[in-house]
N, C-alpha and C positions, 0 to 999 in steps of 0.2 A: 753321554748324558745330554739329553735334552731341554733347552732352557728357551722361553720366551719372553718377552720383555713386553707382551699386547697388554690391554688393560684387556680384564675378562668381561664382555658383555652380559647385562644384566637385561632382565624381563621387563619391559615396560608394564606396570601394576598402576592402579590409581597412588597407591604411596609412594612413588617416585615420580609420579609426572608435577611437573612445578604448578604450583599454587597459582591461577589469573585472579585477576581481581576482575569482577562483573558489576557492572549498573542493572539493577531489576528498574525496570520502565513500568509503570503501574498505567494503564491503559485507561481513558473515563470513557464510560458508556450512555450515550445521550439516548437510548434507544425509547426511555422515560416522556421523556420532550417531545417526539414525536406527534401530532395531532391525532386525535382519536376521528376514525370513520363516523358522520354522522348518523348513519343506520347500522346496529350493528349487522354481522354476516347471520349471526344466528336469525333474525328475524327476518333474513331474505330469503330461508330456506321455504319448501313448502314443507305440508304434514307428514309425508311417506318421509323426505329425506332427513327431518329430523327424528321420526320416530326411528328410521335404522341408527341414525348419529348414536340415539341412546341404548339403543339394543347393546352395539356394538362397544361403549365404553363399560355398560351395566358387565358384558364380558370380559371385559380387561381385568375387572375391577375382583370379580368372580378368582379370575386363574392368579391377580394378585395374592388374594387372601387366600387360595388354597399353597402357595407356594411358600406360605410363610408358618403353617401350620405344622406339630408334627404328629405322626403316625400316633395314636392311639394303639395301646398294648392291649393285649387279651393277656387277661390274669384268669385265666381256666385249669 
């Protein structure tokens, strides 16, 4: 007969690992405070580069609202 006397190891799982106790650090964000540029960027651009600016978000904005759509069914 075969006898051991080991303690039988167990699976470390989240329910046996011991409880820490943690400090949550809540971070402030001054990024508000900042100074504002006195000219904004948009009004530095010329006409070409902000007529693509708008193209190009009027597209965003396009594949936004199609992605959120759903399929229309054919009741035929």
């Amino acid at each position: 007969m075969l006898s051991s006397s080991a303690v039988p190891q167990r699976r470390t799982t989240a329910k046996n690992l011991p409880r820490r106790r943690t400090t949550i650090m809540q971070h402030t964000l001054n990024f508000l405070d900042l100074p504002l540029p006195e000219t904004p960027a948009w009004e530095t651009l010329e006409n070409e580069p902000q007529t693509l600016a708008i193209a190009a978000l009027a597209r965003l904005m396009v594949k936004a609202v199609w992605a959120f759509q759903k399929p229309e069914e054919d009741h035929d």
